[in-house]
C-alpha positions as CSV (number, residue, x, y, z in Angstrom):
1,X,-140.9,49.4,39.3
2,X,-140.4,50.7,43.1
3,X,-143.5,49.4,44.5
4,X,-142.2,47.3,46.6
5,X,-140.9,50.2,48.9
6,X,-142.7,49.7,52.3
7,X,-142.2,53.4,54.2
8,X,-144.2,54.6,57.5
9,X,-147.2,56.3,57.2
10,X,-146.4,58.7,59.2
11,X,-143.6,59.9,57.2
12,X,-144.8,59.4,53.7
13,X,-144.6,63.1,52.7
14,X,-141.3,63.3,54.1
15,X,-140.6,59.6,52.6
16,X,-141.8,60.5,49.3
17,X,-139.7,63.3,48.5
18,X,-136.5,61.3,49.4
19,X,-137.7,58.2,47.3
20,X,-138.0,61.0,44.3
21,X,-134.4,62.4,44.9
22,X,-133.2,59.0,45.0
23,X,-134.4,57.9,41.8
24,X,-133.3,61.3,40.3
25,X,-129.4,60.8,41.4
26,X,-129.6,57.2,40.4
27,X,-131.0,57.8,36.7
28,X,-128.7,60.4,36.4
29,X,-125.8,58.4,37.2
30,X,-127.5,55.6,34.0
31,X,-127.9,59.3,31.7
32,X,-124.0,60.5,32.0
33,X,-121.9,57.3,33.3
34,X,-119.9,56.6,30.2
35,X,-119.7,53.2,30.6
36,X,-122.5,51.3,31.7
37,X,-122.7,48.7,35.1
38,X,-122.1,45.7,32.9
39,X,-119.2,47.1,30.8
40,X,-117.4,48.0,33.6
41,X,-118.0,44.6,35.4
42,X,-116.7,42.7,32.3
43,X,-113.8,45.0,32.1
44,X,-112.9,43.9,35.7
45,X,-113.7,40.1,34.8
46,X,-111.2,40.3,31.3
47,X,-108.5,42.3,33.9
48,X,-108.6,39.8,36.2
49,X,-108.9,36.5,33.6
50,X,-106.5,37.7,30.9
51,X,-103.5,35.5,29.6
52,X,-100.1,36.8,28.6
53,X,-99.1,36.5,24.5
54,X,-96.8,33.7,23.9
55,X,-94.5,32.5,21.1
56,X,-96.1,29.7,18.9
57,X,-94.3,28.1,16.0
58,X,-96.9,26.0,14.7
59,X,-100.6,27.8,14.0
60,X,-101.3,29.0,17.4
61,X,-101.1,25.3,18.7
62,X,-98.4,25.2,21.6
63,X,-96.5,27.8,23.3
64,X,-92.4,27.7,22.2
65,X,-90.1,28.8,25.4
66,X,-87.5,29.8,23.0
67,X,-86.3,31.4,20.0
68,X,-84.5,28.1,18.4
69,X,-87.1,28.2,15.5
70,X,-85.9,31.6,14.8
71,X,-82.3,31.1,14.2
72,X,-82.8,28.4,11.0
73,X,-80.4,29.1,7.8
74,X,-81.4,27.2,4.5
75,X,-78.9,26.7,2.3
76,X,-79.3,26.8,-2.0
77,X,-80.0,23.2,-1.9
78,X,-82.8,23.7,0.5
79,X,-80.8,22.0,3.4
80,X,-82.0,23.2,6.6
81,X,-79.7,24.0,9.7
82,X,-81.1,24.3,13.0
83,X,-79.7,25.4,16.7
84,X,-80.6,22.4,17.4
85,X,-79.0,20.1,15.0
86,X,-76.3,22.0,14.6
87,X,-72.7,20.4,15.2
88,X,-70.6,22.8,13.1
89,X,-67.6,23.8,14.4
90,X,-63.9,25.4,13.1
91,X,-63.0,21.9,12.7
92,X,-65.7,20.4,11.4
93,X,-67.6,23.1,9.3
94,X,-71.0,22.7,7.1
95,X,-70.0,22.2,3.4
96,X,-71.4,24.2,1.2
97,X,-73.1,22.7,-2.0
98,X,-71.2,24.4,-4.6
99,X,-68.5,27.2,-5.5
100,X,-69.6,31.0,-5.8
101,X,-72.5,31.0,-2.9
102,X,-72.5,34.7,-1.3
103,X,-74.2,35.2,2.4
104,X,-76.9,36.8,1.0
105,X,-77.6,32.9,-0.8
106,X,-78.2,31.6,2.8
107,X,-82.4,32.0,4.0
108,X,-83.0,33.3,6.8
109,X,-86.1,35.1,8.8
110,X,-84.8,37.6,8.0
111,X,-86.1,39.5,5.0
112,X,-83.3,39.7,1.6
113,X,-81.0,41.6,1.6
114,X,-81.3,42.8,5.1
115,X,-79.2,41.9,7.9
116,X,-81.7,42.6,11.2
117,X,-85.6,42.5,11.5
118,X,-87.1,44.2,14.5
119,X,-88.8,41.3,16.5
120,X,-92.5,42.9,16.2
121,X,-92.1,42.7,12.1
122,X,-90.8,39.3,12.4
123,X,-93.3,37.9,14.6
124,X,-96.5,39.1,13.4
125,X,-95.3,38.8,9.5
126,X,-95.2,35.6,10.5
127,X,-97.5,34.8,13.2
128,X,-95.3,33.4,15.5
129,X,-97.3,34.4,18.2
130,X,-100.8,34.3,19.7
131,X,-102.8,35.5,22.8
132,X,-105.9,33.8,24.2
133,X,-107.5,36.5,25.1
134,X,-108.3,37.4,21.2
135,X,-106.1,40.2,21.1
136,X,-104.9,41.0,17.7
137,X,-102.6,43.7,17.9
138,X,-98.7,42.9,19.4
139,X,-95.3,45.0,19.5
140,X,-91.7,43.3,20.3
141,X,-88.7,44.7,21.7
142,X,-85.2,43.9,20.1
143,X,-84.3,42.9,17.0
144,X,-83.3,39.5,15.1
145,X,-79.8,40.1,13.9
146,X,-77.3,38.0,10.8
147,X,-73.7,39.3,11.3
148,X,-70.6,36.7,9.6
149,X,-66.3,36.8,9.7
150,X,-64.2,34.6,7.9
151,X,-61.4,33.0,9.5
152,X,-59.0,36.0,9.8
153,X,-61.9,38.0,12.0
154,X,-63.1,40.2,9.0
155,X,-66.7,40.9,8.9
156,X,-68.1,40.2,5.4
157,X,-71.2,41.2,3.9
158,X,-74.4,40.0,1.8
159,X,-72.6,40.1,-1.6
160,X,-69.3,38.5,-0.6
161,X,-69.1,35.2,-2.0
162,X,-67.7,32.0,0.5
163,X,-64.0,31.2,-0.5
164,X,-61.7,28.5,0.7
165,X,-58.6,30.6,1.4
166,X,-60.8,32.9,4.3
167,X,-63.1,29.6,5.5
168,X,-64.2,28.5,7.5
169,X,-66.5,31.1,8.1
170,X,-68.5,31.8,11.4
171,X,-72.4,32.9,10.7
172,X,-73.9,34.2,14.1
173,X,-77.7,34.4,14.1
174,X,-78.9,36.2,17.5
175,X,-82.2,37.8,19.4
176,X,-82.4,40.4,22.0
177,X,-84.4,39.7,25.0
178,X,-87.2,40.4,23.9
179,X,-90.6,41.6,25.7
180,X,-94.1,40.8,23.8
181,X,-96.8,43.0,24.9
182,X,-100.6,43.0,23.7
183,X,-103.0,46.0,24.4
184,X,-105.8,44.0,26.4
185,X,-105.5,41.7,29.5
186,X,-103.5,41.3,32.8
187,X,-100.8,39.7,32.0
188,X,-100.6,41.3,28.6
189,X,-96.5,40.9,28.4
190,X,-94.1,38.2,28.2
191,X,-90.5,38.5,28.3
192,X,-88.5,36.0,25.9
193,X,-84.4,35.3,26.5
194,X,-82.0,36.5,24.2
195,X,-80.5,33.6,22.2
196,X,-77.9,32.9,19.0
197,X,-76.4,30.4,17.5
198,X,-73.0,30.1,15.4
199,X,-72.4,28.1,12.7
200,X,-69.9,27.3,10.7
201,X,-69.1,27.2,7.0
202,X,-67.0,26.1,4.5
203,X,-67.3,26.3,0.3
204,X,-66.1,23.2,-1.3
205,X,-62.2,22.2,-1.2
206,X,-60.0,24.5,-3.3
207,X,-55.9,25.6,-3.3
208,X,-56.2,26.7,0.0
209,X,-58.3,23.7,1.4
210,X,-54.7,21.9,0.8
211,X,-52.6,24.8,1.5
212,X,-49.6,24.1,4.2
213,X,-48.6,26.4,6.3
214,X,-44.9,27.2,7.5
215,X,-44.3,30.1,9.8
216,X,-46.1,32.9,8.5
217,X,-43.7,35.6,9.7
218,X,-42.3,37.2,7.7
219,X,-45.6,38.2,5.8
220,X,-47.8,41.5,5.1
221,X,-49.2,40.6,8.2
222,X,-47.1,39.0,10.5
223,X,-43.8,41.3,10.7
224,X,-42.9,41.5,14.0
225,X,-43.2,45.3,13.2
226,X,-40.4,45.5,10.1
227,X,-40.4,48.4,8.3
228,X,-41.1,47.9,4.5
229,X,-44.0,45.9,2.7
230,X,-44.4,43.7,0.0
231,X,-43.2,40.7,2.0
232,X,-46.3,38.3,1.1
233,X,-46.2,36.5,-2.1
234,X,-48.7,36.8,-4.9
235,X,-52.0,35.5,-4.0
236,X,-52.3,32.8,-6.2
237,X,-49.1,31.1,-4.3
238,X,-49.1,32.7,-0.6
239,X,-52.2,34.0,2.0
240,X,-50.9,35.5,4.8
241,X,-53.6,32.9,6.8
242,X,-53.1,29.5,5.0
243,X,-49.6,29.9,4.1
244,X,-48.9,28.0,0.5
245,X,-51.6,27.3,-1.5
246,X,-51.7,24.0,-3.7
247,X,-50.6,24.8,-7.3
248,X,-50.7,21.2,-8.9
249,X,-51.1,18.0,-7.3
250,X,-50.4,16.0,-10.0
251,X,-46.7,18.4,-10.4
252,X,-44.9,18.0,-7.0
253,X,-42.4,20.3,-8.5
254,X,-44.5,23.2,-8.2
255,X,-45.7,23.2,-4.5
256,X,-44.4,24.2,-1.1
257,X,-42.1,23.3,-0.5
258,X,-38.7,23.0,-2.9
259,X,-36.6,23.2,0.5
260,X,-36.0,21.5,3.4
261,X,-34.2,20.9,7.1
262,X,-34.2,18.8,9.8
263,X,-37.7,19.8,11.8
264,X,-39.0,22.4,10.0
265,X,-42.1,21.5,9.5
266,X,-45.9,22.8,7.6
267,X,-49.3,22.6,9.2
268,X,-52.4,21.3,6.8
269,X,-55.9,21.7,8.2
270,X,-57.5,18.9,6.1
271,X,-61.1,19.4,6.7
272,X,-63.4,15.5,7.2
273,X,-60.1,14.2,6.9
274,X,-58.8,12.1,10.2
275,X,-55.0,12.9,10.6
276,X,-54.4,9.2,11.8
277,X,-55.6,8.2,8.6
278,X,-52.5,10.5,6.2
279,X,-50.3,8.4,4.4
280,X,-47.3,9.3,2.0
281,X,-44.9,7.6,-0.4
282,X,-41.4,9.3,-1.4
283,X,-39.5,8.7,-4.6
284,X,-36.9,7.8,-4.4
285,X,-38.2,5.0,-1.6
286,X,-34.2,4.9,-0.2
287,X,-33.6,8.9,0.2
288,X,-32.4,10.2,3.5
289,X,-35.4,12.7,3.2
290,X,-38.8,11.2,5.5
291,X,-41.8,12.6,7.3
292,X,-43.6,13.1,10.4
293,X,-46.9,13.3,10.4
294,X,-48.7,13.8,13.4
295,X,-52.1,15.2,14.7
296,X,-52.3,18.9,16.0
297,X,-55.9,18.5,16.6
298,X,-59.4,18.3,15.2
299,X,-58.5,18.0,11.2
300,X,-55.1,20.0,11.2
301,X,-51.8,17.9,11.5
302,X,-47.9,19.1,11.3
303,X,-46.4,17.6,8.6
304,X,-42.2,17.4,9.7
305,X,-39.5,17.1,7.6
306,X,-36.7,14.3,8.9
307,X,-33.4,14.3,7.4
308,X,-29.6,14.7,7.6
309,X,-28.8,16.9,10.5
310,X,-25.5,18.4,12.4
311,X,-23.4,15.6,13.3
312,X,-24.6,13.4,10.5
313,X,-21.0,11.6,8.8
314,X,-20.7,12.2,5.0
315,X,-22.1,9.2,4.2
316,X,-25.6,10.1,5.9
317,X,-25.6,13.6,4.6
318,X,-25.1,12.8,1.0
319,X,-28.5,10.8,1.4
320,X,-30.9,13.7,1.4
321,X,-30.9,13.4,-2.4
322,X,-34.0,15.4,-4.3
323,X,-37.5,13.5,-3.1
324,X,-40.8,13.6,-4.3
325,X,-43.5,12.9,-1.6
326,X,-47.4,12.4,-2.4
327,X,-49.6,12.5,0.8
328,X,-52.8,10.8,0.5
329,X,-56.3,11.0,3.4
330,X,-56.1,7.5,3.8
331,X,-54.3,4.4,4.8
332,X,-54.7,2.9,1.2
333,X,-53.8,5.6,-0.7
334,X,-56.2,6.0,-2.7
335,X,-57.0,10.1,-2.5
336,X,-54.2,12.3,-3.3
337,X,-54.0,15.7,-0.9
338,X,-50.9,16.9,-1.3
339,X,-47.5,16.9,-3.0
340,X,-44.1,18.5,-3.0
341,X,-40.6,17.5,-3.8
342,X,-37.4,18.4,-2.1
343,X,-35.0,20.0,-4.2
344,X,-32.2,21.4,-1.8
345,X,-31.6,20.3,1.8
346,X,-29.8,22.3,4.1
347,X,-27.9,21.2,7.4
348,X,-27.2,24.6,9.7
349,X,-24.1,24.5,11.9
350,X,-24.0,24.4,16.1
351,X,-22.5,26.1,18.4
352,X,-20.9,29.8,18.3
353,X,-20.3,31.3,14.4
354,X,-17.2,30.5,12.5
355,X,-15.1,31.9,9.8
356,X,-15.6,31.9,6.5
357,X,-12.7,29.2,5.6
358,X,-13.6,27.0,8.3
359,X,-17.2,27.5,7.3
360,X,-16.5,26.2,3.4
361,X,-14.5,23.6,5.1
362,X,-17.2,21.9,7.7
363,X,-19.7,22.0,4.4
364,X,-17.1,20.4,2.2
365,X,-16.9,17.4,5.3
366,X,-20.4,17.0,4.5
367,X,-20.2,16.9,1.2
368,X,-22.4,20.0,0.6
369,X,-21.2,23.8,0.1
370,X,-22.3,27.0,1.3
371,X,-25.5,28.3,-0.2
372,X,-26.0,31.1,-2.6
373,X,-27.3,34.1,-1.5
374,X,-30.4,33.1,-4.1
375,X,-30.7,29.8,-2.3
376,X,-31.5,31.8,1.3
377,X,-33.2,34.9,-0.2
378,X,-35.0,36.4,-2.8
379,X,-33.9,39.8,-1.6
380,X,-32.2,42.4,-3.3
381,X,-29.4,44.8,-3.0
382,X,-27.4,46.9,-5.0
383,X,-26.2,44.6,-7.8
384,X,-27.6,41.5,-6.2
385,X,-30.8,41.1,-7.9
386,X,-33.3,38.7,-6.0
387,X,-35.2,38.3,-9.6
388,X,-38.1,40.1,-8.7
389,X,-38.3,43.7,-10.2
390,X,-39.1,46.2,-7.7
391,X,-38.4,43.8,-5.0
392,X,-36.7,45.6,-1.6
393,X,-34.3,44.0,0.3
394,X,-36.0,41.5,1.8
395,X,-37.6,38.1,1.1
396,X,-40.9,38.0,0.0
397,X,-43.0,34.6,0.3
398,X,-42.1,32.5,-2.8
399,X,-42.6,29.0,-3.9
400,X,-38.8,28.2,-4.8
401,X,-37.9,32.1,-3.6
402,X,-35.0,30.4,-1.2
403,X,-35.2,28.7,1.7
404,X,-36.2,31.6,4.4
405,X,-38.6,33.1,1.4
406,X,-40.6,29.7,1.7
407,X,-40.1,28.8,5.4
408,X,-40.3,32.1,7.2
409,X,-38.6,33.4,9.9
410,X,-36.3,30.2,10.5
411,X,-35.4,29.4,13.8
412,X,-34.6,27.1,16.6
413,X,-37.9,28.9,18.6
414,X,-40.3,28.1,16.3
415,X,-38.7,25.0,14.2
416,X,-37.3,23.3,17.4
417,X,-34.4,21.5,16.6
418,X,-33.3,22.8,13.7
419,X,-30.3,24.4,15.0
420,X,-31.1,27.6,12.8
421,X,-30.9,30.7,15.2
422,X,-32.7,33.9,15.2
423,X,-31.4,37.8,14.2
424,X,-28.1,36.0,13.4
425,X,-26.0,36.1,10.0
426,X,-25.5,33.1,7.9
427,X,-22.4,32.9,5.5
428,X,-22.9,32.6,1.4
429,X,-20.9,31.9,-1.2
430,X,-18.1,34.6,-1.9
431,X,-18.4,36.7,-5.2
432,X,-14.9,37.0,-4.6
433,X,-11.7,36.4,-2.6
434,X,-11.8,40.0,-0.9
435,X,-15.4,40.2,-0.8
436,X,-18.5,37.6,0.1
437,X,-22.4,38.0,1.2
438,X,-23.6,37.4,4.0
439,X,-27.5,36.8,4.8
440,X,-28.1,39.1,7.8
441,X,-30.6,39.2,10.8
442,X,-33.8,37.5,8.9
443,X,-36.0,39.8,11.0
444,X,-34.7,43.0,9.7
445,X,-36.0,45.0,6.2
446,X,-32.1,44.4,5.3
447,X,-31.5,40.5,5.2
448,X,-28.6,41.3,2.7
449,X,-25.5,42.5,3.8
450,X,-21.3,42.8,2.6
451,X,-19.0,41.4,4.9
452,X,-15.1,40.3,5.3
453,X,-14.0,36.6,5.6
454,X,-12.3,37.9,9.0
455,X,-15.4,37.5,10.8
456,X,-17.1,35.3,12.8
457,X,-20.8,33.9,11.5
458,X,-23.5,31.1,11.3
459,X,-23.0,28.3,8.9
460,X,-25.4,26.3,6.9
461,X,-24.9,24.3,4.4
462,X,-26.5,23.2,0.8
463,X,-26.7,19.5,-0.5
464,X,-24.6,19.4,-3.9
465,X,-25.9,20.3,-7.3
């Protein structure tokens, strides 16, 4: 195999020995080189013409630059959202298909009953991903993660079921940047973005769907830092988010609310409902009593109570007789929403506090009469008894509780133009002539207090039985 070496003749001795130890050292390099000539040339060639792994969503066929695929729910029904067909939002949430579906009813990626997957399970379980240079063996940083509140911020978990009172609820699907790296090849990694996706959820319309909304303070959870509990209602009337929930719609007298004043007013977020579109009708058609209805935005509108006010003449106050109203979603009205009927309306006093005579006296010009302490408050104190046992002495969030037990914390701050005024005391009806109550700074745990006629407070006053 070397005989085409040409060497002087001179030195062939010399020549031939050096030819020998040549060939020695070069078979000994083919004896114990581990890898042989051609390996290591195609290990250089693969090096050098390698291809980085990629995400594929559809058999290997094209590359994806993004995770969108990955953040898909399926509802029961086998409706399927995507990032990018979503267009959920607070005021325009997903509707579920029926009553009683938990998050752990919503499909995912991610495995049941789980609520992450490391990316390297969920994209070779899968095979959402592929490399050209044959390479069969991948590992992904970060994780795929399912994490959902209702409306009031709580986090809620795989077995809680979707309910109208905390929706809509906000499901949040999101990746970690994540880096996908093969064994073989140069480029052998690729680096994918992080990415989520929100989207929001509602179960089909219930009591709270319809609930309206007064000032929620004073409530369990809006109470300006009061001591004492127990101010929410039960829950099947009151939620310290919604407010009042619907009780009957075909029984006005049992909803929120059995009150009413100038500008006080409810809030209703009627989901797919446009507020333009609400309608009512009151009964009777020629009472004093009427409503504003107005937009606040997206699906929720502000429902305002119009009626006698200070300054009205007896003739105008005596109009605000018991009314009925029946709010419908549309301009026919057709579709009932809501109803409610006015019971009691109360006009509140301007100006600096009177006494109690001249207090009786400006409701008598009106042809109205100061309020019970029952009418105000469902409180309780000493032998008052607010009618609910165990009850401390302060309101608590009742349909027909009083007027500040259904509209709140009543004031000229929140219900502008009202003329109701805040940690003030509000003449009642005496139980006698040396003694009367007195409804006392509504912000306090002790609304109820005992007073003398000597002194000075703020008057409103009741229509007539």
């Amino acid at each position: 195999m070397f005989s085409n070496l040409l060497l002087p003749s001179k030195a062939i001795c010399h020549n031939n020995f050096i030819y020998f130890k040549l060939l020695f050292i070069w078979l000994n390099s083919i004896v114990f080189c581990p890898y042989s000539y051609a390996e290591v040339i195609s290990t250089m060639t693969n090096i050098i013409q390698g291809t980085a792994p990629y995400l594929t969503f559809d058999g290997d066929l094209t590359p994806a630059s993004n995770t969108d695929e990955l953040l898909t729910i399926q509802l029961p029904d086998g409706t399927i959202y995507s990032k990018t067909n979503n267009q959920s939002s607070l005021s325009n949430p997903i509707i579920l298909p029926a009553n009683g579906i938990k998050l752990g009813d919503i499909i995912t990626f991610i495995p049941a009953g789980q609520i992450s997957i490391s990316m390297t399970d969920l994209l070779n379980n899968n095979a959402f991903w592929h490399d050209l240079d044959g390479d069969d063996e991948m590992i992904a940083t970060g994780n795929l993660r399912l994490v959902a509140h209702d409306i009031k911020g709580n986090e809620i978990s795989l077995n809680d079921p979707f309910v109208d009172c905390y929706a809509p609820y906000s499901i949040m699907l999101q990746n970690d940047a994540t880096i996908l790296s093969t064994t073989y090849g140069f480029p052998n990694s690729t680096l994918i973005n992080a990415n989520n996706v929100i989207y929001y959820i509602t179960p089909p319309k219930g009591a709270c769907s319809y609930a309206a909304q007064p000032n929620l303070t004073l409530s369990n959870s809006h109470n300006n830092g009061s001591l004492g509990s127990n101010y929410s209602g039960p829950t099947a009337e009151w939620d310290d988010v919604k407010g009042f929930k619907l009780q009957d719609i075909n029984n006005h007298k049992l909803n929120f609310p059995t009150t009413g004043a100038n500008n006080f007013f409810f809030l209703m977020d009627l989901m797919n409902t446009v507020a333009n579109e609400v309608n009512y009708v009151k009964t009777p058609s020629n009472s004093g009593i009427n409503l504003s209805i107005t937009s606040e935005g997206g699906s929720k509108i502000k429902v305002r109570l119009m009626g006698p006010k200070a300054g009205a003449s007896l003739n105008e106050a005596i109009t605000a007789v018991p009314t009925s109203f029946i709010l419908y979603s549309d301009k026919e009205k057709q579709n009932k929403i809501y109803s409610f009927t006015i019971k009691k309306w109360f006009i509140a006093q301007t100006g600096d506090g009177i006494s109690y005579h001249d207090a009786t006296q400006y409701c008598n010009n009106l042809g109205y009469q100061l309020p019970k302490i029952e009418q105000l408050t469902n409180a309780s104190l000493d032998d008052i008894n607010g009618n609910i046992a165990g009850q401390p002495n302060h309101y608590q969030r009742r349909i027909g509780g009083g007027l500040f037990s259904e509209w709140g914390e009543a004031n000229d701050e929140y219900y502008r133009g009202s003329n109701f005024k805040n940690n003030t005391n509000y003449w009642t009806l005496a139980s006698s002539q040396e003694d009367l109550f007195e409804d006392k700074d509504l912000n306090t745990n002790e609304p109820i207090n005992l007073d003398t006629m000597e002194l000075n407070n703020q008057t409103v006053c009741i229509s007539p039985d």
